[in-house]
Every structure is written in structure tokens, then in C-alpha cells.
gemmi code that builds the backbone of each chain (N, CA, C; Angstrom):
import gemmi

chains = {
    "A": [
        ("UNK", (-21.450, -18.946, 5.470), (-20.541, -18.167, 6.307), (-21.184, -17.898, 7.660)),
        ("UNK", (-20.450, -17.889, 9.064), (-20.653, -17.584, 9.731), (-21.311, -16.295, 10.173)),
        ("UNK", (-22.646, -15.953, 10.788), (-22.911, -14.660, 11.192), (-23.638, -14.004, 12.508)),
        ("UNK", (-23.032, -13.003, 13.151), (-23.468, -12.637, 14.489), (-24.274, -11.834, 14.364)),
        ("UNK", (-25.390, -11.723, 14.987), (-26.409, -10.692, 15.378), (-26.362, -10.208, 16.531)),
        ("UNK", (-26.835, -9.186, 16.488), (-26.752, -8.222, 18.014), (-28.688, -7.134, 17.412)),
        ("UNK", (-29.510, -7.637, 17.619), (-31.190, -7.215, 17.576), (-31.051, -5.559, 17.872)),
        ("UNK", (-30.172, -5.243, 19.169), (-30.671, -4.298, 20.066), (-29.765, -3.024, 19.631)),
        ("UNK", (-29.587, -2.257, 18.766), (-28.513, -1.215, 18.306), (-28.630, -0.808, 19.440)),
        ("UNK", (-29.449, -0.268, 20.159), (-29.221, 0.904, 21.606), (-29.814, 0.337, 22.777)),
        ("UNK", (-29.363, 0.551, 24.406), (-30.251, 0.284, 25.251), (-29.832, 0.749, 26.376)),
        ("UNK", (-30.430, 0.991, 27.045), (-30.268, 2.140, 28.303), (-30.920, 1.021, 29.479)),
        ("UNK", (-29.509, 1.258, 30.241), (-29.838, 1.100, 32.326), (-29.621, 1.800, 33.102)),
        ("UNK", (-30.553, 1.505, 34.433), (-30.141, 2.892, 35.566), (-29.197, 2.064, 36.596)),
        ("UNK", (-28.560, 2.849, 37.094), (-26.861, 2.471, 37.522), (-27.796, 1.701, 38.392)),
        ("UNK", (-26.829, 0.522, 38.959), (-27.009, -0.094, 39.764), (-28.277, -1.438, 39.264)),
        ("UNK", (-28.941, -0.868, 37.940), (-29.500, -2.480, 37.743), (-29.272, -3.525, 36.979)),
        ("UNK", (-29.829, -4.083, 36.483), (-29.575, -5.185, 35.618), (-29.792, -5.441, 34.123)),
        ("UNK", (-28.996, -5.554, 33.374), (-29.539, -5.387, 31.606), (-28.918, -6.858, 31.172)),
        ("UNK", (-29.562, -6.856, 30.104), (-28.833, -8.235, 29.162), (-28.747, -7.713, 27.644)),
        ("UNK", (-27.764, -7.965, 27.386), (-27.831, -7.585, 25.729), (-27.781, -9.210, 25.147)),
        ("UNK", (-28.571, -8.977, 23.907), (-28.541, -10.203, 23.065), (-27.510, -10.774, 21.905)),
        ("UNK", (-27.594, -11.706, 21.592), (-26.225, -11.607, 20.513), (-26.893, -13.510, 20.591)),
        ("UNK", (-26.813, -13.875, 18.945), (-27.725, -15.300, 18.310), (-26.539, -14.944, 16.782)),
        ("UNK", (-26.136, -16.210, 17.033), (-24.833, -16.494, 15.681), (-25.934, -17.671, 14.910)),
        ("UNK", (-25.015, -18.163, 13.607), (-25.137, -18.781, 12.720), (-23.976, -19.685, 12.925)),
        ("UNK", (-24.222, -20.974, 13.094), (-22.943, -21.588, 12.477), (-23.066, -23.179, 12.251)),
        ("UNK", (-22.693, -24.037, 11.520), (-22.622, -25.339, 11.543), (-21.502, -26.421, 12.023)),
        ("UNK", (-20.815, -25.623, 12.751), (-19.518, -26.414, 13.568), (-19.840, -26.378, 15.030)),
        ("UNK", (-19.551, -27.600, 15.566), (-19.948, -27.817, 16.541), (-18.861, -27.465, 18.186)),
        ("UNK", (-17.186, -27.000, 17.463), (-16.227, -26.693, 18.449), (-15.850, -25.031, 17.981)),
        ("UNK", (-16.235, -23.913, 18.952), (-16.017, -23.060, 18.600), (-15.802, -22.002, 20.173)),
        ("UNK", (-15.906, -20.570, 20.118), (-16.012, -19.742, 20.706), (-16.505, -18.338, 20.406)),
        ("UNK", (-17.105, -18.406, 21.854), (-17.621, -16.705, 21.540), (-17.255, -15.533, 22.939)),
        ("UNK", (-17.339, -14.655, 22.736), (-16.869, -13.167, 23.159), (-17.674, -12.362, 23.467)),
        ("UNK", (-17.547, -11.621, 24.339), (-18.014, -10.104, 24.223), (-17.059, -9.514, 23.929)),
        ("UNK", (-17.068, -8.451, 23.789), (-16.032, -7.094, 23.740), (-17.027, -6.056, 23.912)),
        ("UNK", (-15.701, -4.754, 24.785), (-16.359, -3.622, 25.299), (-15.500, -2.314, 24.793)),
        ("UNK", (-16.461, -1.580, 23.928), (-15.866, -0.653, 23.301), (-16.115, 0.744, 23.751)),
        ("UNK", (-15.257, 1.275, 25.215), (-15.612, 2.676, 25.237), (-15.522, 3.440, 24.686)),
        ("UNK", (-16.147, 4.543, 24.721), (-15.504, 5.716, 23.995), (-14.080, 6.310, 23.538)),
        ("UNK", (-13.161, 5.549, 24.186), (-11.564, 6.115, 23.734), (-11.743, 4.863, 22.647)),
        ("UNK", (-12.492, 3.891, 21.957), (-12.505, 3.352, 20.923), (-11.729, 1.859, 21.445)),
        ("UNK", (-11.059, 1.874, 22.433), (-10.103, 0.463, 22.935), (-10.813, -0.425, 23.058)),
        ("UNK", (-11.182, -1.554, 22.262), (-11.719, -2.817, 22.321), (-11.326, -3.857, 23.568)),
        ("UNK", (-12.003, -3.953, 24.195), (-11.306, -4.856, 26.187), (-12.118, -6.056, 26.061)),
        ("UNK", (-11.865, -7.102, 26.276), (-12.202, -8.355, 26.379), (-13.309, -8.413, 27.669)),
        ("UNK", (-14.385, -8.807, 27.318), (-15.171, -9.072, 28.729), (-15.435, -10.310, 29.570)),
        ("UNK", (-15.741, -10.915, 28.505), (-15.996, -12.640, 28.992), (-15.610, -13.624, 28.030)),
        ("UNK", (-15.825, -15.005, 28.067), (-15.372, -15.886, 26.565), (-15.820, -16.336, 27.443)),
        ("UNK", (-16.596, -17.618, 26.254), (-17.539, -18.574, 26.484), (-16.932, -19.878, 25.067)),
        ("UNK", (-16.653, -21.202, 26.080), (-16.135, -22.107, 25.057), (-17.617, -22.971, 24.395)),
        ("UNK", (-17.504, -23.032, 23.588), (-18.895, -23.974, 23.254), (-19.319, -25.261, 23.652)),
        ("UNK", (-18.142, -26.107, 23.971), (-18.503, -27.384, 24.427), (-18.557, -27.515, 26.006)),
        ("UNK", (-18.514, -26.265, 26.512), (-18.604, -26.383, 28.120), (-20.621, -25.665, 28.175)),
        ("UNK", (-20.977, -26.628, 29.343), (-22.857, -26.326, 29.627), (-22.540, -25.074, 30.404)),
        ("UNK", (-21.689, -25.231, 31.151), (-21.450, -24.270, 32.445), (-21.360, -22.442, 31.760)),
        ("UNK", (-22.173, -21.649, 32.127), (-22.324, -20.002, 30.939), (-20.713, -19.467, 32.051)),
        ("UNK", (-20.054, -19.108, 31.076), (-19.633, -18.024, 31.761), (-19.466, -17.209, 32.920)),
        ("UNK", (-18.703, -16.580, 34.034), (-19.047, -15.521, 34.723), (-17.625, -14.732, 35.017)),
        ("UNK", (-17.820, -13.465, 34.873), (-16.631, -12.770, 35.320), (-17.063, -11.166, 36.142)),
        ("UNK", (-17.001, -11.394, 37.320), (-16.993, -10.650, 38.340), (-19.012, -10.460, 37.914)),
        ("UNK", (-19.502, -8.596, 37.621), (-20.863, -8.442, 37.543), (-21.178, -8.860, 36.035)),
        ("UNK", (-20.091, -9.676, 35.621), (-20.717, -9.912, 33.948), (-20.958, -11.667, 33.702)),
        ("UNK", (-21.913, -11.993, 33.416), (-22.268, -12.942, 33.393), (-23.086, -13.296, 31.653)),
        ("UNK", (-22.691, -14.518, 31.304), (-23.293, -14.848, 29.840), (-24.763, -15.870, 30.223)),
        ("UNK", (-25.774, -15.753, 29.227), (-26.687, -17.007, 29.111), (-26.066, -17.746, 27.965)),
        ("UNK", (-25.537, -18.808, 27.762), (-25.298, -19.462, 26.507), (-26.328, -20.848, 26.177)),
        ("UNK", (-27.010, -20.331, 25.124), (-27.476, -21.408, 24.742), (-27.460, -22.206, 22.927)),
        ("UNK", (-26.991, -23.265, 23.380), (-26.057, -23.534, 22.177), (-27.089, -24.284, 21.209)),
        ("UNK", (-28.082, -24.767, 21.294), (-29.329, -25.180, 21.022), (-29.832, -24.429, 19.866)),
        ("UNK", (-30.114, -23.001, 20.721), (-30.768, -21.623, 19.970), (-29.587, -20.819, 19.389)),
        ("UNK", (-28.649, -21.201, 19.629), (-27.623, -20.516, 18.904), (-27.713, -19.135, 19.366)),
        ("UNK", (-27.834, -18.849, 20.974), (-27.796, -17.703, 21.641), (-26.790, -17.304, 22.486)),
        ("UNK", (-26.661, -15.745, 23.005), (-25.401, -15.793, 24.211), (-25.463, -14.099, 24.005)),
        ("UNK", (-26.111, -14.330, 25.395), (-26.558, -12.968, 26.000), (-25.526, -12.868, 27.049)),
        ("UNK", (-25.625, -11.244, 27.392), (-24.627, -10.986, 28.145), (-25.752, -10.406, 29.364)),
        ("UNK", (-25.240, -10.577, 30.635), (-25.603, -9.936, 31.336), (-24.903, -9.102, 32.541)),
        ("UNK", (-25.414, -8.166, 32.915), (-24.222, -7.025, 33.358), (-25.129, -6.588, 34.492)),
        ("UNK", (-24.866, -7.390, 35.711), (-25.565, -6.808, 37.007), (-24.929, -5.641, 37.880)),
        ("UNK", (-25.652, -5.484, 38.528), (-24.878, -3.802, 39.725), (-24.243, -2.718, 38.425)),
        ("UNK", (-25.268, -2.142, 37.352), (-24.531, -1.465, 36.435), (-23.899, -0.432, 36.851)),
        ("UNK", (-22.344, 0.325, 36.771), (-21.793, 1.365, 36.908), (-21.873, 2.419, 35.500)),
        ("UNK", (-21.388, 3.470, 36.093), (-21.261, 4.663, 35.299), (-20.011, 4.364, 33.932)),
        ("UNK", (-19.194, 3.417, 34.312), (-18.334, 2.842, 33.301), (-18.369, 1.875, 32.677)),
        ("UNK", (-19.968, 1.017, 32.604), (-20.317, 0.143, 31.751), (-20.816, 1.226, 30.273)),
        ("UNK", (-21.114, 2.074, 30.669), (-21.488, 2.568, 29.313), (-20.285, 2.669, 27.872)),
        ("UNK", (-20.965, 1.666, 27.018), (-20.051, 1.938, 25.614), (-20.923, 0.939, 24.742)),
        ("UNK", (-20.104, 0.406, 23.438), (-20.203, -0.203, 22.825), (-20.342, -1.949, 23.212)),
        ("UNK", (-20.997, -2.554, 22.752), (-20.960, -4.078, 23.227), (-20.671, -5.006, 21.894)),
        ("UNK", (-19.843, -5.596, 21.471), (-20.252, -6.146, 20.875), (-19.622, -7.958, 20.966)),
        ("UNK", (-20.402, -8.777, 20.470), (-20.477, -10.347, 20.078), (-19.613, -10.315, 19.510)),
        ("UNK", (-18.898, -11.513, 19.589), (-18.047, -12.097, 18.271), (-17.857, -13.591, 18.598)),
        ("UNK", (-17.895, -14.307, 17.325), (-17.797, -15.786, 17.617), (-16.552, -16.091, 16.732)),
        ("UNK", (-16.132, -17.167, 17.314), (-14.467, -17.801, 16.346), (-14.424, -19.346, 16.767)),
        ("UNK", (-14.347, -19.768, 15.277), (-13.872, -21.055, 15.423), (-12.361, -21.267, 14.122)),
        ("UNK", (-11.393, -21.777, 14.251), (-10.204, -22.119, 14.115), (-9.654, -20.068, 13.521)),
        ("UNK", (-9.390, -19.999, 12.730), (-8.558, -18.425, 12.518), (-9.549, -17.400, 11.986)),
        ("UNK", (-11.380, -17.364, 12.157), (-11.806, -16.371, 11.805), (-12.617, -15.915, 13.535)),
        ("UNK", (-12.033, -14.466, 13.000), (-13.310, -14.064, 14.122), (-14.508, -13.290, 13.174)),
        ("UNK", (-15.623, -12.988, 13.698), (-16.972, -12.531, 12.933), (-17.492, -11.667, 14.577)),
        ("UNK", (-17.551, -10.234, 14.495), (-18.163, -9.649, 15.052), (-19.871, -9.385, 14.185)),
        ("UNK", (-20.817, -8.937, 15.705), (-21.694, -8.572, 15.480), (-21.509, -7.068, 15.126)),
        ("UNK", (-22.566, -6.280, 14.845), (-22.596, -4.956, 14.589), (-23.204, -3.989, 15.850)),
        ("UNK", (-23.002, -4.370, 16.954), (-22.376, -3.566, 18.084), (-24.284, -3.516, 19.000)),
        ("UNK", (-23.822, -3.240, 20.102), (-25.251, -2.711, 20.942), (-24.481, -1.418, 21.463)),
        ("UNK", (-25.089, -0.394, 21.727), (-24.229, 1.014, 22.153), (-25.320, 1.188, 23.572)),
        ("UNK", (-24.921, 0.600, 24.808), (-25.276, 0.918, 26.526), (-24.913, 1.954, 27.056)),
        ("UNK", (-26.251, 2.745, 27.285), (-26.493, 4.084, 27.813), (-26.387, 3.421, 29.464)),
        ("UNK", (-26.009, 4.074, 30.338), (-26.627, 3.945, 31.776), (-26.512, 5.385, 32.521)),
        ("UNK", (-27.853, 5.369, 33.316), (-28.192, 6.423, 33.531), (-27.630, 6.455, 35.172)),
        ("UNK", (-27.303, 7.400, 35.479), (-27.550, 7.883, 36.664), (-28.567, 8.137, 37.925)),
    ],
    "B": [
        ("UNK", (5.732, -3.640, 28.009), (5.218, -4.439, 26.891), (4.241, -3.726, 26.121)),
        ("UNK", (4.472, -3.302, 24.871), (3.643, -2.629, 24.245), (2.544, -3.160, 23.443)),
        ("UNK", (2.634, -4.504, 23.464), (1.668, -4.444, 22.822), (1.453, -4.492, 21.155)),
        ("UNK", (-0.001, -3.938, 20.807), (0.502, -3.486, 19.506), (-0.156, -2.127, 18.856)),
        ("UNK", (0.707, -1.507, 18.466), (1.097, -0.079, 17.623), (0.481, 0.343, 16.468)),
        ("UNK", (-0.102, 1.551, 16.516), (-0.761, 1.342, 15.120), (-0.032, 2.835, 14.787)),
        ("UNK", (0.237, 2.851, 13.180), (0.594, 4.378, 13.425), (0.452, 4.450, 11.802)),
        ("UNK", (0.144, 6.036, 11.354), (-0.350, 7.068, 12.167), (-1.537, 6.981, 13.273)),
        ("UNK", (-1.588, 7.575, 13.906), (-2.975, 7.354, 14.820), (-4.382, 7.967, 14.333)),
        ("UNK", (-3.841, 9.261, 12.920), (-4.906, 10.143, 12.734), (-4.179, 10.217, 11.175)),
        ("UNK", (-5.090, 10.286, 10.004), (-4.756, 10.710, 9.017), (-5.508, 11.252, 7.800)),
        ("UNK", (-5.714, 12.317, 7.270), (-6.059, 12.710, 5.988), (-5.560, 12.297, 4.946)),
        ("UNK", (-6.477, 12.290, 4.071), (-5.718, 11.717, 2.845), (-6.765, 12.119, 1.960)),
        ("UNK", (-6.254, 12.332, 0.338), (-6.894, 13.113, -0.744), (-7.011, 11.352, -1.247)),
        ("UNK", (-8.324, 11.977, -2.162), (-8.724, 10.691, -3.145), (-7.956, 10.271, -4.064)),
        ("UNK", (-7.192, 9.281, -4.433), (-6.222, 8.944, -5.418), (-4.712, 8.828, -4.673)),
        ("UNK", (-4.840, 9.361, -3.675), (-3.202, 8.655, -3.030), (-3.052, 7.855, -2.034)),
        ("UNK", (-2.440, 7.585, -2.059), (-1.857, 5.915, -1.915), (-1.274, 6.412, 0.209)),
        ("UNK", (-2.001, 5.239, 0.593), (-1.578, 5.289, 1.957), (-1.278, 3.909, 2.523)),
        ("UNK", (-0.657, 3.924, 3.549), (0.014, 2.587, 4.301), (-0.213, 3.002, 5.997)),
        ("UNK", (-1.249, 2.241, 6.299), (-1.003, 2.394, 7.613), (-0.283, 0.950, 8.483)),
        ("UNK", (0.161, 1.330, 9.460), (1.611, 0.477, 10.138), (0.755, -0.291, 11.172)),
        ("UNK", (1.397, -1.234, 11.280), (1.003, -2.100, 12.704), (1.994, -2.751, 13.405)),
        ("UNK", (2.118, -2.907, 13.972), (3.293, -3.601, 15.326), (3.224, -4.177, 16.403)),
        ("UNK", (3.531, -5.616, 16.612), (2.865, -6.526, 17.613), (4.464, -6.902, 18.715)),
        ("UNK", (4.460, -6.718, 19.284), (6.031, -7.261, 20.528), (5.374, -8.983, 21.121)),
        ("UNK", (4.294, -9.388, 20.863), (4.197, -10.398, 21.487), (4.525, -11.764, 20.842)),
        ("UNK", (4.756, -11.496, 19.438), (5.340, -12.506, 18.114), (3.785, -13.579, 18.092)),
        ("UNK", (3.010, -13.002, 18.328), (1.795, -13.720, 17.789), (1.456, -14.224, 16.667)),
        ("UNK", (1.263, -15.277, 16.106), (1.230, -15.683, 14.798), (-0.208, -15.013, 13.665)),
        ("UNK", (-1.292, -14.651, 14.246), (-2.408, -14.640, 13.563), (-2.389, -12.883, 13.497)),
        ("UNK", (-2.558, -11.974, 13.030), (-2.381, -10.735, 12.658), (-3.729, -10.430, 11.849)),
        ("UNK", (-4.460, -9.164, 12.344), (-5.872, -8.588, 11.721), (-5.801, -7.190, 11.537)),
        ("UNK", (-6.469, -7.470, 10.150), (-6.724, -5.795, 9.917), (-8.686, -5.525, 9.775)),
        ("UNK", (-9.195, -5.144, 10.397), (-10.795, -4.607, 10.420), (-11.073, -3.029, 10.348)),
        ("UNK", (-12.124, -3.067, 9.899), (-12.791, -1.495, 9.648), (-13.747, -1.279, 10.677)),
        ("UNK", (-13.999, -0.196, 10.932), (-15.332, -0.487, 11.829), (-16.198, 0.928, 11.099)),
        ("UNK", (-17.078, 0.375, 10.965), (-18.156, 1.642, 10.055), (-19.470, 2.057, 10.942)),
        ("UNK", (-19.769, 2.820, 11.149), (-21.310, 2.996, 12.033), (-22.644, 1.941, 11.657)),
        ("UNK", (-23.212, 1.005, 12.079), (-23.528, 0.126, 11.536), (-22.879, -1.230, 11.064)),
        ("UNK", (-21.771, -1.134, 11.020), (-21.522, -2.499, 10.527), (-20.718, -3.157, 11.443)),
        ("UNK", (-20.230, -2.601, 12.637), (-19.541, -3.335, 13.254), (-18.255, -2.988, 13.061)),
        ("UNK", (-17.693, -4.492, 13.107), (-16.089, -4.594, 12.762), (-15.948, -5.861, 11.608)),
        ("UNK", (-15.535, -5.033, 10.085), (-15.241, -5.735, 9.370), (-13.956, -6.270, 8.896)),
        ("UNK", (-13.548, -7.389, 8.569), (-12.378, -8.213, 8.779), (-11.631, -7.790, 6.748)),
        ("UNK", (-10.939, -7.173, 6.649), (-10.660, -7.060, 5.581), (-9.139, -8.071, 5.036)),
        ("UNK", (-8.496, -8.291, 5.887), (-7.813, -9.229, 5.509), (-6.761, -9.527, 7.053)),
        ("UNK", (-6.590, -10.784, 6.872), (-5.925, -11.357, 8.141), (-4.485, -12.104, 7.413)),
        ("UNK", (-3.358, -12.576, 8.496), (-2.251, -13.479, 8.236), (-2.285, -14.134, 9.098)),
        ("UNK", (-1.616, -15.315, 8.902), (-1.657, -16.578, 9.430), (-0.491, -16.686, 10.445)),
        ("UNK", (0.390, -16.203, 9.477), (2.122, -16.204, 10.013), (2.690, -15.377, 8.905)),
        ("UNK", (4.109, -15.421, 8.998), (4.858, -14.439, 8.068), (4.892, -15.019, 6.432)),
        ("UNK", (4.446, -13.695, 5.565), (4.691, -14.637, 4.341), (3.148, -15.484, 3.731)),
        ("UNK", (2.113, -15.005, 4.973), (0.993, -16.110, 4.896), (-0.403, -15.114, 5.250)),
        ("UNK", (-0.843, -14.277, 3.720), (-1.924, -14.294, 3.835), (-3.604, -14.391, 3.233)),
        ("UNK", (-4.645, -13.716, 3.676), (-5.989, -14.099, 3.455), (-6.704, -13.035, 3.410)),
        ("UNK", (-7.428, -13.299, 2.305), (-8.973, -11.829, 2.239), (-9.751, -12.407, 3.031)),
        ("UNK", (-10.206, -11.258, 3.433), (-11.478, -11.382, 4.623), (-12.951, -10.567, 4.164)),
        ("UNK", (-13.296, -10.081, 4.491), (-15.095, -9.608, 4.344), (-15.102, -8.794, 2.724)),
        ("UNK", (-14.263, -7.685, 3.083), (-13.926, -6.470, 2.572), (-12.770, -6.204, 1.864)),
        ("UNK", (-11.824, -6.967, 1.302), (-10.491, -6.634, 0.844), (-10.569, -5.701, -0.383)),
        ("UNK", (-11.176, -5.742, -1.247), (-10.835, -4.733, -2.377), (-10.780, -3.181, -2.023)),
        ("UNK", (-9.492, -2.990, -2.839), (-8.768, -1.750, -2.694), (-7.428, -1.975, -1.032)),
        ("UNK", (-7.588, -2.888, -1.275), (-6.443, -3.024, -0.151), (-5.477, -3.862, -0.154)),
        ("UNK", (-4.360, -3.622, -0.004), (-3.159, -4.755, -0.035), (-2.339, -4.824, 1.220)),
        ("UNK", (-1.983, -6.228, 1.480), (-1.313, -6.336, 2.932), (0.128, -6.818, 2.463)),
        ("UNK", (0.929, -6.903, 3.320), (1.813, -7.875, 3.467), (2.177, -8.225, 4.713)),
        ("UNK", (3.168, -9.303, 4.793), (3.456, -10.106, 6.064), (4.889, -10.580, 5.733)),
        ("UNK", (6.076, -9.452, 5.761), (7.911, -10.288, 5.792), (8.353, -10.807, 6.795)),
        ("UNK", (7.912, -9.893, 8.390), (8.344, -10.001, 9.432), (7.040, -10.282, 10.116)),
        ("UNK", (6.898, -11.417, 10.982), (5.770, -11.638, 11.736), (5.469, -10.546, 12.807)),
        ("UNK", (6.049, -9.670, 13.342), (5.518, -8.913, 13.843), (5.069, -7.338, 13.169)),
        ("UNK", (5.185, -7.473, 12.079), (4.568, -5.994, 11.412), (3.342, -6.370, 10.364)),
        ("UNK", (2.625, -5.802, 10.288), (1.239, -6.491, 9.152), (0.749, -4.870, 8.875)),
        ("UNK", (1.529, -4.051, 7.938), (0.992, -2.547, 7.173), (-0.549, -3.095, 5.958)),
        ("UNK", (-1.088, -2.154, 6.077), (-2.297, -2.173, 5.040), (-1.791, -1.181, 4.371)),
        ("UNK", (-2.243, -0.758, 3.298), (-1.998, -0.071, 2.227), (-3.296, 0.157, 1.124)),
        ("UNK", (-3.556, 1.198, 1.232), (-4.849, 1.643, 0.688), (-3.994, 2.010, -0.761)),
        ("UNK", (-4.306, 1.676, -2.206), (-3.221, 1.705, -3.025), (-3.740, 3.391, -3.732)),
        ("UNK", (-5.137, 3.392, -3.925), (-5.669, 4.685, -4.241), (-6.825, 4.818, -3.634)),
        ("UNK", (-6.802, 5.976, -2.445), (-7.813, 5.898, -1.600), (-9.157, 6.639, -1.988)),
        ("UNK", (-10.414, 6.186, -1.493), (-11.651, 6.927, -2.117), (-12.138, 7.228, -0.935)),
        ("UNK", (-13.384, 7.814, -0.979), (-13.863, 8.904, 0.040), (-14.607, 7.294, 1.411)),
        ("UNK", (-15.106, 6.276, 0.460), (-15.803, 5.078, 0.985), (-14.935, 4.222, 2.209)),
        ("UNK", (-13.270, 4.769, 2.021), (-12.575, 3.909, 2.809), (-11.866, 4.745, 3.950)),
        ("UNK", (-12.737, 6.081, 4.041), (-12.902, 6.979, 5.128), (-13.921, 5.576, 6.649)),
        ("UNK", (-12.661, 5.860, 7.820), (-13.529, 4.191, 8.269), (-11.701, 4.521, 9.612)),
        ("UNK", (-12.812, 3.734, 10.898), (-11.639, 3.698, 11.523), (-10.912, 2.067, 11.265)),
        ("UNK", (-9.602, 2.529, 11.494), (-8.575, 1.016, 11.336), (-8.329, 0.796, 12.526)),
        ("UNK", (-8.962, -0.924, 12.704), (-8.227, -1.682, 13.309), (-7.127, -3.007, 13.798)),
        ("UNK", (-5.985, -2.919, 14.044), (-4.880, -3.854, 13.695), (-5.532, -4.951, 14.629)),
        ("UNK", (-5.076, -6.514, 15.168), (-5.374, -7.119, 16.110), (-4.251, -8.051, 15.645)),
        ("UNK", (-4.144, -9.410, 16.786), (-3.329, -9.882, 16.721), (-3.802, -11.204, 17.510)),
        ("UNK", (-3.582, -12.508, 17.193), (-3.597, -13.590, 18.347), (-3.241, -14.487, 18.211)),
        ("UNK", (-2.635, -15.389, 19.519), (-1.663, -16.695, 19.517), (-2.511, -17.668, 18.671)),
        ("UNK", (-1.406, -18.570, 18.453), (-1.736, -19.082, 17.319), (-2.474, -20.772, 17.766)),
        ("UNK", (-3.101, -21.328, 16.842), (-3.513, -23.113, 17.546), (-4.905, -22.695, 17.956)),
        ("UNK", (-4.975, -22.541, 19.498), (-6.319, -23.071, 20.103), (-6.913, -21.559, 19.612)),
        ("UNK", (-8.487, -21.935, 19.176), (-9.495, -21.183, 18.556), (-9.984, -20.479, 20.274)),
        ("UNK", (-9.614, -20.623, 21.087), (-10.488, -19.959, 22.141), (-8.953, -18.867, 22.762)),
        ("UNK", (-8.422, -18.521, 21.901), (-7.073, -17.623, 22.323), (-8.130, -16.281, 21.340)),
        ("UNK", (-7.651, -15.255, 22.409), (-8.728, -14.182, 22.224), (-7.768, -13.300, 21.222)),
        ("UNK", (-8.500, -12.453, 21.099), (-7.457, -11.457, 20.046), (-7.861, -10.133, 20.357)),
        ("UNK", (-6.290, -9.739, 20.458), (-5.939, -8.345, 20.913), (-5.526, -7.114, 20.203)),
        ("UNK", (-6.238, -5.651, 20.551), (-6.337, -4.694, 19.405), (-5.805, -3.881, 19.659)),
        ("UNK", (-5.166, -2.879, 18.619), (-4.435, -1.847, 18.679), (-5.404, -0.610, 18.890)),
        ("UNK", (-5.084, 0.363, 19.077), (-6.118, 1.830, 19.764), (-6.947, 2.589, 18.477)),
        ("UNK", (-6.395, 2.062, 17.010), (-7.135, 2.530, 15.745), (-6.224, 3.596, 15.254)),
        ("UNK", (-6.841, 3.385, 14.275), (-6.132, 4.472, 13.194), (-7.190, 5.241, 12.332)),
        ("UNK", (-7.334, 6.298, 12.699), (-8.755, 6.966, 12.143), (-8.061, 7.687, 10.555)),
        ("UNK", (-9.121, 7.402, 9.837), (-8.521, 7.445, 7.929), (-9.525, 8.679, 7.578)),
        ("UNK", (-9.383, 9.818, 7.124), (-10.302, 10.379, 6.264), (-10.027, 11.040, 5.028)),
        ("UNK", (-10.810, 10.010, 3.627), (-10.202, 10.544, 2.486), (-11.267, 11.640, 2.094)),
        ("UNK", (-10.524, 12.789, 1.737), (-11.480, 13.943, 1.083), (-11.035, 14.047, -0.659)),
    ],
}
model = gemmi.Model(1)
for chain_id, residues in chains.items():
    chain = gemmi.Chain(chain_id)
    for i, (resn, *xyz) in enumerate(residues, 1):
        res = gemmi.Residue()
        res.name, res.seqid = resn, gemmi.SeqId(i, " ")
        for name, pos in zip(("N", "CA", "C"), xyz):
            atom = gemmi.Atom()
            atom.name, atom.element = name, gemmi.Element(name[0])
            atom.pos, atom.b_iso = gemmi.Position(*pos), 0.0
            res.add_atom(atom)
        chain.add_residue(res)
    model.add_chain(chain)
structure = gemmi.Structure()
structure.add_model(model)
structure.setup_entities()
């Protein structure tokens, strides 16, 4: 069975710098996809980025940017110029044909 | 466009009775999810549908029953609830075919059995 890791339960940035959260799946299919999702505190799950597997090119959407490496079976997120409204829940999820498999979350402090 | 609906939004419930929480999608999406999310575990997939009439256990299904008549409603139903399936609910939903169509969630349904 497919499975997502997320290493980092907690991690703290000061506004305005740069963090990466980690996230390393399991899988033996070679056409798939993966996700972030951003879970603030009102609990609303928001789509951040998607990353297709058979494209080299990582991701980018506006200060959020992915490392994907499909090799290591990795795909970090990275979140430059941090604001006061990046802080929440992060979590991975990978899907290939009708399952999705979340990781078990990173929770991003950013400080002031 | 609403989206999709989860209701109740908040609920108590005693150990041994039987609950149904609702879901409601306006976008006629074929793939329909129900997940838990527990402190630690993430978001677990307890059972999904395919289409109407069409479904699947996922991580976690025992003690839970779904159905699927109308493709846009997918209720869970806790048949006798225990203190363990105290857990927020989440509905989701997504187009159907290409695996890179994202899937979209309802605001939760927070459960607490005493």
C-alpha cells in the first residue's frame, strides 16, 4: 500500500523567511500525483500546489514552490517571503487513479 | 455554488446510538470521500464511492456504513457509536478519470461520543 511521510510534526519560521517542509511517499507506480494541502485553523483544507509525476519541471505557485524528486521518492515544499497566514497545518498527499493517501500533517508556527 | 455541505456541523452523541452524518456536493462529481482526521494520524480515508450505487472501504471502515443512491449525497452512518469514533469528519469529492483532478473538502463535521 501506498504511504506518505511528513518527518517534521512541528516547525517554526520568522515572517518573511524561508522554510521547507518534507514529505517522501512509498509507491511502485510510475504515473501518479502529489499535493500539498493547507489546513488553517478554521480546519478548511485549501489546495496549495500539485505536482504531476511524469513532468522533471517541480512545481511553483506564487511564494510556494515544491523540490520533487522522483528518484528518492521526495517532495518538499517550500514557502519563501513567509507571512503571518502561512501558519497552519501542512500536509502531503499522493494519488494515483481513485486513492488519495495523506501524510500525518507538519503544524507551521511563524513568528513575527 | 456551494460546493459541498456537511451537516450537522457539530454533534454529540451517547455511546450506542446510531448517527448519520450528511454530505452534499452541487458539482455532480463522480468520486465522493469520507476521512477522519485524528491528532496524529492525519487524514484517514474510511470509505470512498466511485459513482452512484458504487462503493469502497478505505483505511478505517469498521463501524461505519455508507451509501451512494444519488451521486450527489454520500451520508456516513456510525451504526452504534463508541467513544474511539469521537474524530473530526471529513466529506470530499472529485472529478472523475484523470488521477491529477484534486479533491475538494467540506468544512467538517466535529463528532463527540460520550
Amino acid at each position: 500500500a501506498q504511504t506518505v511521510t511528513q518527518s517534521q510534526p512541528e516547525m517554526s519560521v520568522q515572517e518573511a523567511e524561508t522554510v521547507t517542509l518534507s514529505c517522501t511517499y512509498d509507491t511502485s507506480e510510475s504515473d501518479y500525483y502529489l499535493f500539498w494541502y493547507k489546513q488553517p485553523p478554521s480546519r478548511q483544507m485549501i489546495l496549495v500546489i500539485r505536482q504531476e509525476a511524469y513532468k522533471q519541471q517541480n512545481a511553483t505557485e506564487n511564494r510556494f514552490s515544491v523540490n520533487f524528486q522522483k528518484a528518492a521518492k521526495s517532495f518538499s515544499l517550500k514557502i519563501s517571503d513567509s507571512q503571518l497566514g502561512d501558519a497552519a497545518m501542512y500536509f502531503c498527499a499522493y494519488r494515483d487513479g481513485q486513492n488519495f493517501v495523506f501524510g500525518p500533517g507538519t503544524r507551521l508556527s511563524v513568528l513575527p | 455554488d456551494a460546493g459541498i455541505t456537511q451537516s450537522p456541523r457539530y454533534k454529540i452523541t451517547e455511546t450506542g446510538r446510531q448517527v448519520t452524518l450528511m454530505c452534499h456536493q452541487t458539482w455532480s462529481h463522480s468520486y465522493m470521500f469520507w476521512y477522519r482526521q485524528d491528532l496524529g494520524h492525519g487524514l484517514r480515508l474510511i470509505y470512498y464511492s466511485a459513482a452512484a450505487d458504487i462503493t469502497d472501504k478505505g483505511e478505517v471502515p469498521d463501524g461505519y456504513v455508507v451509501s451512494r443512491s444519488k451521486t450527489e449525497n454520500f451520508p456516513l452512518t456510525l451504526e452504534s457509536a463508541t467513544r474511539s469514533q469521537t474524530s473530526v469528519y471529513f466529506c470530499a469529492s472529485s472529478p472523475q478519470g484523470h488521477s491529477g483532478n484534486t479533491i475538494y473538502f467540506g468544512e467538517g463535521s466535529w463528532l463527540t461520543v460520550v
